[in-house]
VEXDREN-2710 file (C-alpha; in Angstrom, 1 decimal):
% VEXDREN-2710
k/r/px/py/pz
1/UNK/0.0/0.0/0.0
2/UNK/1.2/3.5/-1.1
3/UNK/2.2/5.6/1.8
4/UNK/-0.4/7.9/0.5
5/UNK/-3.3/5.8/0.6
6/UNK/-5.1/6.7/3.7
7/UNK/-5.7/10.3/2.6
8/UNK/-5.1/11.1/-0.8
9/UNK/-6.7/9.9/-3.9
10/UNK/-5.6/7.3/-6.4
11/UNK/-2.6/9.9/-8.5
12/UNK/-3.5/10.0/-12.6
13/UNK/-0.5/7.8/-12.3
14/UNK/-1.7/5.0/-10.5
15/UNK/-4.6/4.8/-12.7
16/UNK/-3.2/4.6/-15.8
17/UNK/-1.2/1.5/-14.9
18/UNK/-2.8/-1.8/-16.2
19/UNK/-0.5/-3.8/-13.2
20/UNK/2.0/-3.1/-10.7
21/UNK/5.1/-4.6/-12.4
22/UNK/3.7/-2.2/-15.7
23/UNK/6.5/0.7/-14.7
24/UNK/9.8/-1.6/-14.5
25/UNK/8.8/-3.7/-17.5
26/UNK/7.9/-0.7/-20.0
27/UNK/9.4/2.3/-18.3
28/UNK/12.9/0.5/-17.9
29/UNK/13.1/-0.7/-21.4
30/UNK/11.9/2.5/-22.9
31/UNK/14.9/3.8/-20.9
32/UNK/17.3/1.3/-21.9
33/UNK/16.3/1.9/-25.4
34/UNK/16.4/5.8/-25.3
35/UNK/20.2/5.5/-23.7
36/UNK/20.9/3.2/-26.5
37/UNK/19.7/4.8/-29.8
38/UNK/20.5/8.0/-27.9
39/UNK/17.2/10.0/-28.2
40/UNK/16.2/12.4/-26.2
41/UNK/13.1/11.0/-23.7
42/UNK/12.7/14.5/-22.7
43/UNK/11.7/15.4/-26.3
44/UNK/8.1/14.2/-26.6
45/UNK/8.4/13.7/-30.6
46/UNK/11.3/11.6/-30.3
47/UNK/9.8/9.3/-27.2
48/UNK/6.9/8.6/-29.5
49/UNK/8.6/6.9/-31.9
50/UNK/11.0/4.9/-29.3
51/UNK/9.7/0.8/-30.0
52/UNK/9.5/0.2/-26.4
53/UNK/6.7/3.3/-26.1
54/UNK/5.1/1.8/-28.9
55/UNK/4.9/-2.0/-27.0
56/UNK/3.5/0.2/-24.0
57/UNK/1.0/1.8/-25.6
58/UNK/-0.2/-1.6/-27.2
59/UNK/-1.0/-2.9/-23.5
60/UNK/-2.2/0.2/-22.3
61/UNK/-4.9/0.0/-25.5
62/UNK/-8.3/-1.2/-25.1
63/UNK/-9.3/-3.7/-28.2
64/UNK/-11.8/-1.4/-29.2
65/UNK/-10.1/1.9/-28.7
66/UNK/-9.6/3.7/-32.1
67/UNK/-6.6/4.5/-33.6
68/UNK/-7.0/8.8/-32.6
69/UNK/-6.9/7.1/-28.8
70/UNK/-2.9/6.7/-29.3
71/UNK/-2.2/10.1/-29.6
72/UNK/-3.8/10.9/-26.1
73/UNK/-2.7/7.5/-24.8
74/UNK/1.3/8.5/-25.9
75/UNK/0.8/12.1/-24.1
76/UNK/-0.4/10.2/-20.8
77/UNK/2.3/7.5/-21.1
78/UNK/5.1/10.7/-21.4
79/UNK/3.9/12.2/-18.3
80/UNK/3.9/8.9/-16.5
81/UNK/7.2/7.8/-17.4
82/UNK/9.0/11.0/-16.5
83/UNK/6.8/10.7/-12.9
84/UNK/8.5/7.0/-12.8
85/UNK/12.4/8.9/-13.4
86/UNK/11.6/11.1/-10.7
87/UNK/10.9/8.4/-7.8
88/UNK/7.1/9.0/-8.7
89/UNK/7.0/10.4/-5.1
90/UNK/3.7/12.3/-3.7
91/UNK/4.2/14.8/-1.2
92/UNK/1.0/15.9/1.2
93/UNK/1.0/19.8/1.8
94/UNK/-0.7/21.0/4.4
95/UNK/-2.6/24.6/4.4
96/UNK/-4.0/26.6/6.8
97/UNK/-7.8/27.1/6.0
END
């Protein structure tokens, strides 16, 4: 259970992922792959067209999703990833009200 669990909402993040092990199978070989071609993940035109994004986004897509869905489903998957690089940490902040 995610530290954040007992007062925050499930993250865009956590939703997205079809199964736990999703971020060290895809995110680590879309890594791997950037570092080895040497293309810029930062670069959201270049991540697109990395093969391991493309193997992501094939299990991320329902069967009856149509083909305009990639294009949102590749803008989600950027975000995501670079949350994974960071430590995908979520910090509570506390206000005064």
């Amino acid at each position: 259970m995610a530290v954040h669990d007992a007062y925050a909402r499930f993250t865009p993040y956590e939703l997205l992922l079809p199964d736990p092990d999703f971020p060290d199978r895809c995110f680590t070989a879309i890594t791997r792959e950037a570092e080895e071609r040497g293309v810029d993940a930062g670069n959201p035109a270049a991540y697109v067209m990395l093969g391991a994004v493309q193997g992501a986004l094939t299990e991320l897509r329902e069967d009856d999703a149509g083909a305009e869905s990639a294009h949102d489903h590749a803008g989600i998957l950027f975000h995501a990833y670079h949350f994974w690089r960071c430590g995908g940490g979520v910090v509570l902040a506390h206000r005064k009200t």
